[in-house]
Residue frames relative to the residue before (quaternion, step in Angstrom):
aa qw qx qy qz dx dy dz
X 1.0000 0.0000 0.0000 0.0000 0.00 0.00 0.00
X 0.7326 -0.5502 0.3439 -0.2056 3.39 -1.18 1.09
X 0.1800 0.8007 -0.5483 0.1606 3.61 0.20 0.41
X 0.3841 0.7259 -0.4935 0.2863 3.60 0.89 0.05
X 0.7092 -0.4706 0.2098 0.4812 3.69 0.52 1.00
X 0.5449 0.4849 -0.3170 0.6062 4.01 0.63 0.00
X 0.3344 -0.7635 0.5524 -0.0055 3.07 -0.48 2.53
X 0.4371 -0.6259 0.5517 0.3358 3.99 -0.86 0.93
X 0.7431 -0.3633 0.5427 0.1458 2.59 -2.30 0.06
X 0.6216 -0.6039 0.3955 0.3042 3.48 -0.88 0.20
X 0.6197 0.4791 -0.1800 0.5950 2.92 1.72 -1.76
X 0.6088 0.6306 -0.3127 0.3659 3.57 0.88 -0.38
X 0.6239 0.3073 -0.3183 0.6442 3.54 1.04 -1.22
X 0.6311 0.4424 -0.5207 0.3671 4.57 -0.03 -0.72
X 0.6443 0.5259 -0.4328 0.3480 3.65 0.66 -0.89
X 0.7180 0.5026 -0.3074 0.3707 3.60 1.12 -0.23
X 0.5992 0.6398 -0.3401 0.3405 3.70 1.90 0.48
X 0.7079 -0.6054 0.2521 0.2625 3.26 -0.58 0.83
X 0.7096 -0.1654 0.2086 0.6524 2.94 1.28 -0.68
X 0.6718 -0.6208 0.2323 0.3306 3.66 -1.57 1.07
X 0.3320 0.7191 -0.4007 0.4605 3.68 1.54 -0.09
X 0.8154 0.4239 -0.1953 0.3426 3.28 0.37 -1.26
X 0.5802 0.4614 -0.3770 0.5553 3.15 1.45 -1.20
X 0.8145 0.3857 -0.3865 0.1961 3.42 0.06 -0.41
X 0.4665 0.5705 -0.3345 0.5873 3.42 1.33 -0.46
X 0.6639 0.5272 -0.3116 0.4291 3.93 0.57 -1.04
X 0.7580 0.4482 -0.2632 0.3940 3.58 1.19 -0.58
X 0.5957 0.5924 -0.3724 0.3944 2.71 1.56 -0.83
X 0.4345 0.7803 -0.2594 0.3674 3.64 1.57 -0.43
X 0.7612 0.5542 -0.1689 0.2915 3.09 1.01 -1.51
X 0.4830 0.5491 -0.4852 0.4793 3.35 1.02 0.51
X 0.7232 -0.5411 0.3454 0.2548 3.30 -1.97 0.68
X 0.7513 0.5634 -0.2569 0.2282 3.35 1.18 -1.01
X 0.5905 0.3793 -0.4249 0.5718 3.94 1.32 0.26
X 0.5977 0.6827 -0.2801 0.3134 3.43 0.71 0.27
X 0.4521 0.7191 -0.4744 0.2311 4.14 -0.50 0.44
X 0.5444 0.0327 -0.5445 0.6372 3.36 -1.55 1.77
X 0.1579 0.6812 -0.6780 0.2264 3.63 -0.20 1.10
X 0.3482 0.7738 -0.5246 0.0689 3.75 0.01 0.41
X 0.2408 -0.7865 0.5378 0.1849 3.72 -0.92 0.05
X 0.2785 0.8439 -0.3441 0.3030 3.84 -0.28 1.09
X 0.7443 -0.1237 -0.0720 0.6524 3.86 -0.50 1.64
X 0.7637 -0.4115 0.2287 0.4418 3.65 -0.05 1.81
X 0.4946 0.7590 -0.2056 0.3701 3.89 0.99 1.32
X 0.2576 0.7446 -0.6130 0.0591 3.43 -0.13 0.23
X 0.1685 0.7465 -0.6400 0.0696 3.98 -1.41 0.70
X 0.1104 0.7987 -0.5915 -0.0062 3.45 -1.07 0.27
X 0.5063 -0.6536 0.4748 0.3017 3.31 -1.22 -0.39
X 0.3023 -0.8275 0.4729 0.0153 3.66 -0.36 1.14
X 0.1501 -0.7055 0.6563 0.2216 3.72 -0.35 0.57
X 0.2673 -0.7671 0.5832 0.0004 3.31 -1.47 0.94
X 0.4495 -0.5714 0.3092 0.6130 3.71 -0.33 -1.05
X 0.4926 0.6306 -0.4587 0.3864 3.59 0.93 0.13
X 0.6407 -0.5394 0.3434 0.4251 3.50 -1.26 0.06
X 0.6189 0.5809 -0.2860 0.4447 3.71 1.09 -0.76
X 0.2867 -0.6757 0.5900 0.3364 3.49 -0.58 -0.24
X 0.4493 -0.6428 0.5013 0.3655 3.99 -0.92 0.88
X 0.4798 -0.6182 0.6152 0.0957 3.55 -1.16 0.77
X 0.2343 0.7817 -0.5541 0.1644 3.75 -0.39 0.97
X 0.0448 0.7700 -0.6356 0.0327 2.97 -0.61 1.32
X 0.0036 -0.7562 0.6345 0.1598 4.15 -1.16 0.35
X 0.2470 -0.6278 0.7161 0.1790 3.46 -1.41 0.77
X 0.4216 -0.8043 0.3481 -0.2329 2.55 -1.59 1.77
X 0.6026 0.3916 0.0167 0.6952 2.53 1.68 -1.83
X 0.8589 0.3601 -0.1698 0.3223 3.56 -1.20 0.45
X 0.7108 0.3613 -0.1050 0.5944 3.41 -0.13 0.82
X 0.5719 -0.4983 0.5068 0.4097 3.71 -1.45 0.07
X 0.7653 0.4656 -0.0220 0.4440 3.16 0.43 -2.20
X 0.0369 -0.6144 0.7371 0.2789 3.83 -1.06 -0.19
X 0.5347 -0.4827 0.6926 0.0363 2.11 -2.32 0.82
X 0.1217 -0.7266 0.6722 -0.0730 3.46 -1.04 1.43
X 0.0360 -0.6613 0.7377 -0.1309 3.89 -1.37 1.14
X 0.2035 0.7456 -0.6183 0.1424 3.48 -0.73 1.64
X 0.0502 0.9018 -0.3254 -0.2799 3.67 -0.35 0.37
X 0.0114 0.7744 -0.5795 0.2538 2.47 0.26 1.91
X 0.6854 -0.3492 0.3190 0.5536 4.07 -1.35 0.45
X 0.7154 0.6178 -0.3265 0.0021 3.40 -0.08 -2.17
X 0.1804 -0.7563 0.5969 0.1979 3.44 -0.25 0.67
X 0.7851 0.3516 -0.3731 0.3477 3.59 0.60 1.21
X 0.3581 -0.8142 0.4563 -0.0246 2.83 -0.90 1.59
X 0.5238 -0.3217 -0.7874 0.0461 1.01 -1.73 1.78
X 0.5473 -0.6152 0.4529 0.3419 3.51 -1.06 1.12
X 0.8314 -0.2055 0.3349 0.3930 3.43 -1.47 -0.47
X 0.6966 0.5137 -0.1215 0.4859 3.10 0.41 -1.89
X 0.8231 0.1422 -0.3557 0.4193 3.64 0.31 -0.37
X 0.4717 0.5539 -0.4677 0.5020 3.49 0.93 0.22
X 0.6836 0.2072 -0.4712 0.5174 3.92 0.49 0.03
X 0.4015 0.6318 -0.5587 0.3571 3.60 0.65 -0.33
X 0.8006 0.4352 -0.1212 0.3937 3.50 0.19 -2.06
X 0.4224 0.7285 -0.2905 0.4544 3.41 1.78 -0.31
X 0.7282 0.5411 -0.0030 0.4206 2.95 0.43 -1.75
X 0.7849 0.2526 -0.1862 0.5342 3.48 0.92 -1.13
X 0.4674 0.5306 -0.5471 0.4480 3.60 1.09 0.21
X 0.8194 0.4062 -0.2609 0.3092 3.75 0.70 -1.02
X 0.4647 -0.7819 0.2819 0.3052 3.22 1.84 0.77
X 0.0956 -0.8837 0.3896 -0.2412 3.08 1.31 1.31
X 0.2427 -0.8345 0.4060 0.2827 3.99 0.22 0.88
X 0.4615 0.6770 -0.3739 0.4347 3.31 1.65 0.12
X 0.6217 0.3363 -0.3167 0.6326 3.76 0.97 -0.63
X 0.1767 -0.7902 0.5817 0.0772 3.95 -0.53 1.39
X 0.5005 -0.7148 0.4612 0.1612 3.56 -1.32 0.78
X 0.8399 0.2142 -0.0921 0.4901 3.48 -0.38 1.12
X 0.4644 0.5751 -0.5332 0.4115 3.77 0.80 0.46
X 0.5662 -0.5908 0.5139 0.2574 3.10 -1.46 0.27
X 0.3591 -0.6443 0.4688 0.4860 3.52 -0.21 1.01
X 0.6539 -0.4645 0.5070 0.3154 3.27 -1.87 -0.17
X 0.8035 -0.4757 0.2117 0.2886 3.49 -1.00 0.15
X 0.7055 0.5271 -0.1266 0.4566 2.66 1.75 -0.94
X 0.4826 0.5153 -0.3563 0.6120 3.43 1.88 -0.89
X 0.8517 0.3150 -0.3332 0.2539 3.62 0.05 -1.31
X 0.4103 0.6067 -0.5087 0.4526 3.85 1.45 0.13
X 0.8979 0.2913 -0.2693 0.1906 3.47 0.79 -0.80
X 0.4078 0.6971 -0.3220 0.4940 2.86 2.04 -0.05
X 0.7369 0.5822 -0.1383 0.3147 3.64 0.85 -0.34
X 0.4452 0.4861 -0.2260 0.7172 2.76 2.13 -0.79
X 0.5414 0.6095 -0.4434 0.3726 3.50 0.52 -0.76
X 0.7680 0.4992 -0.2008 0.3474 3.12 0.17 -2.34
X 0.5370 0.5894 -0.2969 0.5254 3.88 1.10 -1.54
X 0.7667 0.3463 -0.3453 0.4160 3.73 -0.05 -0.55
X 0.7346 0.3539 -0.2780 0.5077 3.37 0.92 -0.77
X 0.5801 0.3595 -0.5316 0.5016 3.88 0.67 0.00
X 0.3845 0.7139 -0.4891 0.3213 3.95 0.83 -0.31
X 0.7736 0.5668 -0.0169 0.2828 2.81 0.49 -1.96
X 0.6736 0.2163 -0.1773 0.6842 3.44 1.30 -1.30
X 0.3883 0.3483 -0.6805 0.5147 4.13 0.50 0.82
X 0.8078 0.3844 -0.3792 0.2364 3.70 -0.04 -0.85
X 0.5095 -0.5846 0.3513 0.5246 3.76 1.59 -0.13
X 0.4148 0.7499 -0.4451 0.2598 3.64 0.96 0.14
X 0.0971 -0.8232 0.5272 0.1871 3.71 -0.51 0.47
X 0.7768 0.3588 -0.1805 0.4851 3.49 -1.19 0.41
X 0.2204 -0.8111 0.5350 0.0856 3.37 -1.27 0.43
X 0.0535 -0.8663 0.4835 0.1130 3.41 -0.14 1.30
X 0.7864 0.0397 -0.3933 0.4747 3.00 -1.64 1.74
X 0.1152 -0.8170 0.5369 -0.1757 3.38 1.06 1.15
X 0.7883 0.4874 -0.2148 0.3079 3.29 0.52 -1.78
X 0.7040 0.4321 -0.2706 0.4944 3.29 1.92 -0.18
X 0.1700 -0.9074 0.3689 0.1077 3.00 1.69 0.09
X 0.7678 -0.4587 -0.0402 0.4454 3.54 0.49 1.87
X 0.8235 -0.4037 0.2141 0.3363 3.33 0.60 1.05
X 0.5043 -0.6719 0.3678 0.3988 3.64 -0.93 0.15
């Protein structure tokens, strides 16, 4: 799957949940109203997610580049992709005017998208194929 500017499918972002919990909790996500800094931009999509804690969970997925995306939430779930980016990825499949076109992620998405990208252009400079634990794309 792609990020080369050509928003997925619904069936496209659920086919990527671990399990039917997620899709379903992940949809219930997909709506605008826990959501803001939603933006989508250079093979991206990240926002901010109100939870029950005081902070809001940070969720950023790389899209663009690569077979696999790469998902960063910091949320508990040890499963990937957690909720939070499944409604994110929700949300921006259904062109949702809440996920905006063309901002610059924030600091935090673009600190981690970058470290991301560097390891994986690392890798194919070093002849390495694939990306293992992609799906967690470098940890929380």
């Amino acid at each position: 799957m792609s990020g080369d500017g050509v928003r997925w499918t619904a069936e496209q972002v659920l086919a990527l949940a671990p399990d039917a919990s997620s899709r379903k909790h992940g949809s219930r996500l997909a709506a605008p109203e826990p959501w803001s800094e939603a933006g989508t931009g250079d093979g991206a999509v990240w926002g901010l997610c109100r939870g029950s804690g005081s902070r809001p969970y940070r969720t950023v997925i790389d899209v663009g580049g690569g077979d696999a995306p790469g998902y960063r939430c910091t949320c508990p779930s040890r499963k990937f992709p957690c909720k939070h980016a499944l409604g994110l990825l929700l949300l921006w499949a259904g062109g949702e005017p809440a996920v905006r076109e063309g901002p610059e992620p924030p600091e935090w998405a673009a600190e981690w998208l970058g470290g991301r990208r560097a390891r994986a252009a690392a890798r194919t400079g070093a002849g390495a194929t694939g990306e293992p634990g992609s799906g967690r794309g470098g940890g929380r």
